[in-house]
N, C-alpha and C positions, 0 to 999 in steps of 0.2 A: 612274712610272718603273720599279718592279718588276720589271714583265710585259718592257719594251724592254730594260731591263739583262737580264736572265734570256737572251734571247733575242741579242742581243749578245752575250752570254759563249757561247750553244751554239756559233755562228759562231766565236767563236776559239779555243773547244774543240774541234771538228773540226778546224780548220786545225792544234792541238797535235797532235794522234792521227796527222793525216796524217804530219806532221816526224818524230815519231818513228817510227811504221812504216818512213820511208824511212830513217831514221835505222841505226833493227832491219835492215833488208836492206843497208843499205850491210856492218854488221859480221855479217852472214851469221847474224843468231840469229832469224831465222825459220826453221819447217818448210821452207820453198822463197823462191826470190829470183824477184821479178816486173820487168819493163819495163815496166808501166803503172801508173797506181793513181789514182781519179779519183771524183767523182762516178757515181752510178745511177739514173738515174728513168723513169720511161714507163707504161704504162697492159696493166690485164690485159683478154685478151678473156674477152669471155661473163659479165662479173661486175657486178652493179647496180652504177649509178649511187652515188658515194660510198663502193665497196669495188672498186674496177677502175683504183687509181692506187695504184702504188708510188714509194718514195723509198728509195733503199739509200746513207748517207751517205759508205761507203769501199770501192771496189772495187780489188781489187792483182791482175794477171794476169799469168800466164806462161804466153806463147801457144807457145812448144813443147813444154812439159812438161803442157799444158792444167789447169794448177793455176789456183786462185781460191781469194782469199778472199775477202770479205765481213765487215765493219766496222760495226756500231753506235755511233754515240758519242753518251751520253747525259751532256749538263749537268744533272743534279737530284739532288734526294737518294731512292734507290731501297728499299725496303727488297727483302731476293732473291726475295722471292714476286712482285713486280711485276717484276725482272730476267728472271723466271723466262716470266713471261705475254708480256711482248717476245719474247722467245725461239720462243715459240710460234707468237704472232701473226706472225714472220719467217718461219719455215718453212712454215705455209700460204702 
């Protein structure tokens, strides 16, 4: 039951991040106010098999000011050196 609860609470940990982001822009304490904010996923070309699918869990856009941000939500316990490799691993 662990591994399904674990996995269960990331689902409604992302669903929290979402609320509050829109939460944050309704009272304007973001950098920039967005119209959208949703899920991301789809596939990179020219990358092997097993490194050529991304998952991006919260995207927020404001399509005339061409702002984005982009959202990690992680349910676990991290220590910042593992924050830190996410991090990394996002940006490639």
């Amino acid at each position: 039951m662990g591994k399904s609860y674990d996995a269960y609470l990331g689902h409604v940990f992302e669903n929290v991040c979402k609320q509050f982001l829109q939460d944050c822009n309704l009272r304007q304490a973001l950098p920039f106010s967005f119209e959208k904010i949703g899920r991301r996923w789809g596939k990179i070309n020219r990358r092997p098999r097993g490194e050529n699918a991304y998952e991006i869990d919260l995207v927020a856009l404001n399509d005339e000011m061409k702002h984005v941000l982009f959202v990690e939500c992680k349910w676990q316990d991290l220590k910042l050196k593992d924050a830190k490799n996410i991090l990394v691993q996002l940006k490639e």
